[in-house]
C-alpha positions in Angstrom: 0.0 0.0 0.0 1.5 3.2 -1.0 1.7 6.2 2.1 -1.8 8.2 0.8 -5.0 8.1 2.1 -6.5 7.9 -1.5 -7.3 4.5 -0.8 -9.5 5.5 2.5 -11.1 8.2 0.3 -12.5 5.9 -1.8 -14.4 4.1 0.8 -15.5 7.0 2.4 -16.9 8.4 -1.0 -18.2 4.8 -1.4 -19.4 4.6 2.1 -21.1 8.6 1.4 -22.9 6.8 -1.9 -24.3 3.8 -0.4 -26.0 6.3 2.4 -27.0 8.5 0.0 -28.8 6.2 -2.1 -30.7 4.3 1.2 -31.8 8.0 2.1 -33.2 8.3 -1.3 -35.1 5.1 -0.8 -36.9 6.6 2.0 -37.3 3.8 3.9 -35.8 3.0 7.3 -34.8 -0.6 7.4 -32.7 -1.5 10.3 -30.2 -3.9 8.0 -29.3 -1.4 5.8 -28.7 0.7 9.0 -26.5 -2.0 10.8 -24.5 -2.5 7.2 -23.9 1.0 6.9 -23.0 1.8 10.3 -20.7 -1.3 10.1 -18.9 0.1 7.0 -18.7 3.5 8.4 -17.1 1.6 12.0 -14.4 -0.4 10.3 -13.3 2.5 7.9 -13.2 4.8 11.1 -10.6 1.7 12.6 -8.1 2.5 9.6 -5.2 4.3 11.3 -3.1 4.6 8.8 -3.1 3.9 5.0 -0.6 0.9 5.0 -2.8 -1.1 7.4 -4.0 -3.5 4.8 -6.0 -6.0 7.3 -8.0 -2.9 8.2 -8.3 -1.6 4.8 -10.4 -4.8 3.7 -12.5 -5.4 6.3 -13.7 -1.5 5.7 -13.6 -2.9 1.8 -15.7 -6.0 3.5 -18.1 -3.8 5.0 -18.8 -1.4 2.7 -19.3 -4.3 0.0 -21.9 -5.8 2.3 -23.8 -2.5 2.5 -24.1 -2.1 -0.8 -25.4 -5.7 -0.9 -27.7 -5.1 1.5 -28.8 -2.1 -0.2 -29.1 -3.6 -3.4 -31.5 -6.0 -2.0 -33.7 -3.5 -0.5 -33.9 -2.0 -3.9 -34.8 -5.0 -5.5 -37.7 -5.5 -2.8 -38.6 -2.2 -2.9 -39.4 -2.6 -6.8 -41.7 -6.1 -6.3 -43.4 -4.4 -3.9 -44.4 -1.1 -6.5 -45.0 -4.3 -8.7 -47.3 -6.1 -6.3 -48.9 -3.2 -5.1 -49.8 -2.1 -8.8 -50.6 -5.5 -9.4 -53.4 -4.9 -6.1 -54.5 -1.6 -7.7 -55.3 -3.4 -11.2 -57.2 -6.4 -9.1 -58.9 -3.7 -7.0 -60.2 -1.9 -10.3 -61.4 -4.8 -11.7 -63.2 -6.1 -8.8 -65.0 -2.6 -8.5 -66.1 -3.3 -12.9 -67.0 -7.0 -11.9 -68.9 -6.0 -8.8 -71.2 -3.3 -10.8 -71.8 -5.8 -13.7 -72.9 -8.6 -11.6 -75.3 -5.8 -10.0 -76.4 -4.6 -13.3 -77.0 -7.8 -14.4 -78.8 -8.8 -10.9 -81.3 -5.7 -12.1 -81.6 -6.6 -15.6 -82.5 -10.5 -14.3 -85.0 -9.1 -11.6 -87.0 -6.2 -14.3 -87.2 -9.7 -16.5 -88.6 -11.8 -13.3 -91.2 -9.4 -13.2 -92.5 -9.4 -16.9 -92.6 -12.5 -16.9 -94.7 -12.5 -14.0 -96.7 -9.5 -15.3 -97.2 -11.7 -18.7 -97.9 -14.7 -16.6 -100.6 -12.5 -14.6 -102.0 -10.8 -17.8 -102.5 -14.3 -19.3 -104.1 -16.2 -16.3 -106.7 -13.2 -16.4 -107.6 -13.4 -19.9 
């Protein structure tokens, strides 16, 4: 490892993206939390810029948050899937429900002609 903190830099820009992007999620989810918290612990426990060992486990970390965070995005878009999905069904339940009752009133107007006929041709 060379004597520069470039090498830091790039986890802490890394570590600033991944937190970035979970606050643009606007969600709170605890894992994503722990992960990033996790990252930001073990790159805070980088003394120096040749301590490899400490260097990848920050590397570690911060790969795991982004992990993490990549899985809450991909949950995050089924659930706008699903919850469309329940939107659609919900929309045609509503059509389906006001057929069947349109249909319900078209069956009972014909019930009663046909008992009206029925009447008017008993009385004849």
């Amino acid at each position: 490892m060379t004597g520069d903190w470039s090498t830091v830099e790039a986890l802490m820009r890394g570590l600033g993206s991944v937190k970035a992007a979970a606050d643009a999620l606007e969600i709170s989810d605890a894992a994503i939390a722990r992960a990033i918290s996790g990252a930001a612990d073990a790159i805070g426990l980088i003394h120096h810029p040749g301590d490899r060992e400490a260097i990848l486990r920050a590397h570690d970390a911060l790969k795991a948050a982004r992990s993490a965070l990549a899985s809450l995005k991909a949950e995050v878009a089924r659930s706008s899937v699903v919850r469309s999905d329940a939107h659609d069904l919900a929309a045609r339940s509503q059509r389906l429900i006001e057929k069947s009752s349109q249909v319900r009133d078209d069956a009972s107007r014909a019930l009663q002609r046909a008992e009206d006929l029925v009447r008017s041709k008993t009385t004849d």
